[in-house]
N, C-alpha and C positions, 0 to 999 in steps of 0.2 A: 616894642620889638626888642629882646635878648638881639645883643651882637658882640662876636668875637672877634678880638682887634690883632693879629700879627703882624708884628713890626718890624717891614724889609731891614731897618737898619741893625736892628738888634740877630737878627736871623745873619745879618754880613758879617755885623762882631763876630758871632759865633764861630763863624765859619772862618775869620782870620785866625781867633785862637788856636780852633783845629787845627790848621793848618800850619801854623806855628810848633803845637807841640807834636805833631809828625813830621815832623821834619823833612825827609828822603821818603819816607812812607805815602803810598798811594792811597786815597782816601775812595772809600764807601760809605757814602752817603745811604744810612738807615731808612726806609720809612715805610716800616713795617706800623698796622694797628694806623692806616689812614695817616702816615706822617705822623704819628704822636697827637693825631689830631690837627695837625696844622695844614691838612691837605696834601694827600701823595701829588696833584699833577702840580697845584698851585706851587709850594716850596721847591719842586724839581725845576721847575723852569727858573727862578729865583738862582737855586744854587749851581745851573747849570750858567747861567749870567756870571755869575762867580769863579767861575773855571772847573767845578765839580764833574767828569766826566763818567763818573760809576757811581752805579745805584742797586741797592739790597732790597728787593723784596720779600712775604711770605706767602702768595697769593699770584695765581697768572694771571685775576683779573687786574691788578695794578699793576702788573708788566703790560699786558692790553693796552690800559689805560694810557699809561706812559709812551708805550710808541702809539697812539692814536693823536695823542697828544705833541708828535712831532719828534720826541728822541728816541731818534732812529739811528743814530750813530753810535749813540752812547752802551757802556756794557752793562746789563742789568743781571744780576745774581740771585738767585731762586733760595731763599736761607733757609730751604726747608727739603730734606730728603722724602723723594715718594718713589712709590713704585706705581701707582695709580697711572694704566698705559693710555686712558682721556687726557689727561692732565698733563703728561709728560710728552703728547701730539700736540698740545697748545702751547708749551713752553719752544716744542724745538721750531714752530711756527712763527714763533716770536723771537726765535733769536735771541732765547735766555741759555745764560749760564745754569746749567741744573748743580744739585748737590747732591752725591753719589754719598750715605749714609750707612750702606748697608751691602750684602753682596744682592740680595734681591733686588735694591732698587737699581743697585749697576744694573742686574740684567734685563731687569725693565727695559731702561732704557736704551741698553745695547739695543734690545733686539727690536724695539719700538725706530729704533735709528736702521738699523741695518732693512728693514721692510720699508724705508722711505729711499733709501739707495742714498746716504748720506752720513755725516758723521757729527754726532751733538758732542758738546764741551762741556765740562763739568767741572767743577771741584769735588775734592774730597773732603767730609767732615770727618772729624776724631771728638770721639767722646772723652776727657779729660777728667771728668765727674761730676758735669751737672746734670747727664741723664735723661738726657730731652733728646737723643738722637746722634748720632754716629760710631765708625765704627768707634771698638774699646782701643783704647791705648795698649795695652798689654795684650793686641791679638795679632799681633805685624804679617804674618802670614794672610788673614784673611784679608786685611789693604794691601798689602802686597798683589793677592787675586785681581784683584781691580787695575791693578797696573797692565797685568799677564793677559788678562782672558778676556778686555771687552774692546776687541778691534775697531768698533764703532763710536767709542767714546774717547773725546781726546780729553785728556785729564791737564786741563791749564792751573791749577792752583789744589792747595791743600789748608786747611784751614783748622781751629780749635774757638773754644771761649772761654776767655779766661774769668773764671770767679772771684772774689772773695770780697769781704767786709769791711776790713781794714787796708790802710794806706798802705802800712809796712807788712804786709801777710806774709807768712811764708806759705801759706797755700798757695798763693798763686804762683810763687818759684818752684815748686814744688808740681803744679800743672804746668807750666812752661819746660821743665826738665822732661815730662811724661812726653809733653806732643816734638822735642826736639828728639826725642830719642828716636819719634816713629819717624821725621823727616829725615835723621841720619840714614836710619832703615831703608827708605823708602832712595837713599842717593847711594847706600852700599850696595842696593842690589842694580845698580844702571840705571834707574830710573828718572827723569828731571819731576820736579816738584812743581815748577811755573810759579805764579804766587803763592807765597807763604804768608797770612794773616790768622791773629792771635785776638787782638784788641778789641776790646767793645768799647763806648765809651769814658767807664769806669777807668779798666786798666789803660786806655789810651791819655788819662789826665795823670796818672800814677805810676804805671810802670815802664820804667825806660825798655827794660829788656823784651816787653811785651810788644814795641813798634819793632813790627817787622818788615815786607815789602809794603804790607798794606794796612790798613786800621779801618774797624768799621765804626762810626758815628752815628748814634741815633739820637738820644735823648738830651746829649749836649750839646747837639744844632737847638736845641729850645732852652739849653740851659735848666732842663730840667730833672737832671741827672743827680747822682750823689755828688757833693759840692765837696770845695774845701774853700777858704778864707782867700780871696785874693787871685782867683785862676781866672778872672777876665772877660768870665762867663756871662752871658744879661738874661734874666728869664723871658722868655715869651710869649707871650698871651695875655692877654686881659680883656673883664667882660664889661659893656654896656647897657645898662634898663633905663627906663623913664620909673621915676619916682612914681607911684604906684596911688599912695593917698599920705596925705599929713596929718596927724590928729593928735590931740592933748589927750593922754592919759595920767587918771589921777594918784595921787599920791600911794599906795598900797597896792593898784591893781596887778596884776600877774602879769608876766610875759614871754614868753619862748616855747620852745620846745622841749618833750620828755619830762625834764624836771624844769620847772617856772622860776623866774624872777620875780621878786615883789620890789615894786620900782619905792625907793624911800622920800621923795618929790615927786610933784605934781611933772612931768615928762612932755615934751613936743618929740613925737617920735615919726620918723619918715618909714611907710612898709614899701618893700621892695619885693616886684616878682619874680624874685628866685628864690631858689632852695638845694637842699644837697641831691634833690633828684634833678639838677643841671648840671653838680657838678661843681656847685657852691661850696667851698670850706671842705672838698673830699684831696684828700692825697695819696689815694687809695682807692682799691675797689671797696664799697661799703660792710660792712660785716657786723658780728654781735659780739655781746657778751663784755664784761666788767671794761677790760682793758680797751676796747675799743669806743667804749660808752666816754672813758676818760680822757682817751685821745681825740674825740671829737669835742666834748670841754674845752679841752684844753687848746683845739685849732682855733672854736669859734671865740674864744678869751682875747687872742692875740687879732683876731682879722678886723679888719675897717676897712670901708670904703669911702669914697673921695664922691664928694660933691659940691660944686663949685671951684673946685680946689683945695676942698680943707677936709679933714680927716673928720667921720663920723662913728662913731662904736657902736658896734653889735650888740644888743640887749638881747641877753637870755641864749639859745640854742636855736641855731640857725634850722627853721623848718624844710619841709617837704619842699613845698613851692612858694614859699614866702618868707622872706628875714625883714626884723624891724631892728632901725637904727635910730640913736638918739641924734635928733636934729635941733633941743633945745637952742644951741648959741651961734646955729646956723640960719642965715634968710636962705631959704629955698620953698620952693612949692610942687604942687604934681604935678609932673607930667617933665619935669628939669631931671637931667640925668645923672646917677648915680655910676661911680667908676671905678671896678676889682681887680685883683687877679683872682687868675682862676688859672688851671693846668689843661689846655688844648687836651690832653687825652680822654680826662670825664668828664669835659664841659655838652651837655644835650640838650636841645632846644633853640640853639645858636643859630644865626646866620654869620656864616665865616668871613670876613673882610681882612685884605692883603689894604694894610696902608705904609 
């Protein structure tokens, strides 16, 4: 049996750090894409122990989920603009936060609210320049609308996402200038903003100027975010197999994947039932072509796994559904288990365990 191991204590690090480098800033607890993989209800109930009272989804069935699941107090935030008038009857059901993207999905919503005799909450998103969704920054009149025209929606926050690459960007000062300019906007003309969040968990590790009432955290609850040297962060996840079979290969035989190893001694090699179609040695979603053929080289070069305690190495190109490790100067046998990381968001085949 494949089993995924998430480790409450390292999921508690995480969440001290967070909360350390938010300071004053309200915390939004991400977990969009199944939790990163580490379970939307399982880790909610986890960081709700923790004192985490908000949560982001992109899906109403993991808002469902979550108040099925007992958080029924907590605020849950909908990170995704629709106008879809099914979908936006199940959010206001549940007592989500919608996100108002567009003037169409304002009116959606309005009028999906004003035909229940009731009034849904929303945020507003601003597009900044990553183009996935809200309004443009340079159209203030048309977020402005949204303040003016939808009697039925109470607008409790406003929100952005900040990009970029590097630690010292000036893009991202450069998108924090754009969505301050629409919040001024939006308190020149009378209007209260309610929360103002910026942060994903990028600029939440990076940019001071980017904590603002709130911050939302997704992928650095797993510490599987872009890193930098010393932030405190623990990764989490890792996977478990039973050693599969032992055998001696002889000195010359081939071994891996795509392009083969020729092993130059006679070899004790341990095969393992995984592969990159669980999720094995992927840091990414899988893809082709030169650069990606080297970058999989070059992941499965560096990876080992731990069996009995002691480090074994990856022979050759980690297959589909099988990698073979050298276990020459290891005692071990089949069916004793073998122990990796792997990244909760590609890992398939898994059974999920909270230890």
């Amino acid at each position: 049996m494949k089993t995924l191991v998430i480790e409450r204590e390292a999921v508690k690090n995480n969440i001290a750090v967070i909360r350390e480098q938010a300071g004053a800033s309200a915390i939004y607890a991400v977990l969009t894409g199944d939790a990163y993989g580490a379970g939307t209800v399982e880790i909610a109930r986890l960081l709700r122990e923790e004192g985490v009272g908000r949560f982001a989804v992109s899906e109403a069935a993991d808002a469902k989920a979550l108040r099925k699941a007992g958080l029924v107090e907590e605020e849950i935030l909908m990170l995704r603009s629709t106008a879809d008038r099914e979908e936006l009857e199940q959010l206001i059901d549940l007592n989500v936060v919608c996100t108002v993207g567009s003037p169409e999905a304002g009116m959606a919503l309005n009028s999906v609210a004003e035909g229940r005799a009731t009034v849904a909450e929303a945020h507003i998103q601003i597009d900044t320049g990553m183009g996935f969704g809200g309004f443009l920054a340079g159209e203030p009149d048309k977020i402005l609308s949204a303040y003016r025209n939808l009697p039925n929606v109470a607008i409790s926050g406003i929100y952005t996402q900040i990009h970029a690459l590097k630690k010292n960007s000036s893009d991202a000062a450069a998108q924090m200038g754009a969505f301050r300019q629409v919040v001024d906007a939006v308190h020149g003309a009378g209007f209260e903003t309610g929360t103002v969040h910026a942060a994903g968990s990028f600029a939440l590790l990076h940019y001071d100027f980017a904590r603002l009432d709130a911050v939302r955290a997704g992928s650095a609850l797993l510490g599987r975010c872009r890193r930098t040297r010393g932030d405190g962060l623990l990764r989490v996840g890792y996977g478990e197999v039973p050693i599969q079979e032992v055998r001696w290969l002889p000195r010359d035989h081939t071994v891996g994947n795509e392009v083969l190893v020729t092993l130059k001694k006679p070899t004790r090699v341990a095969v393992l039932p995984v592969g990159y179609q669980n999720g094995f040695g992927v840091s990414r979603p899988r893809d082709t072509g030169l650069w990606a053929t080297l970058r999989r080289w070059w992941t499965a070069k560096r990876l080992t796994v731990r069996i009995g305690g002691k480090k074994a190495r990856i022979i050759g190109r980690i297959g589909a559904i099988e990698t073979v490790v050298d276990v020459t100067d290891l005692k071990c046998s089949a069916g004793e288990t073998a122990v990796f990381d792997i990244d909760p968001v590609f890992a398939r085949g898994f059974e999920r365990v909270y230890r």
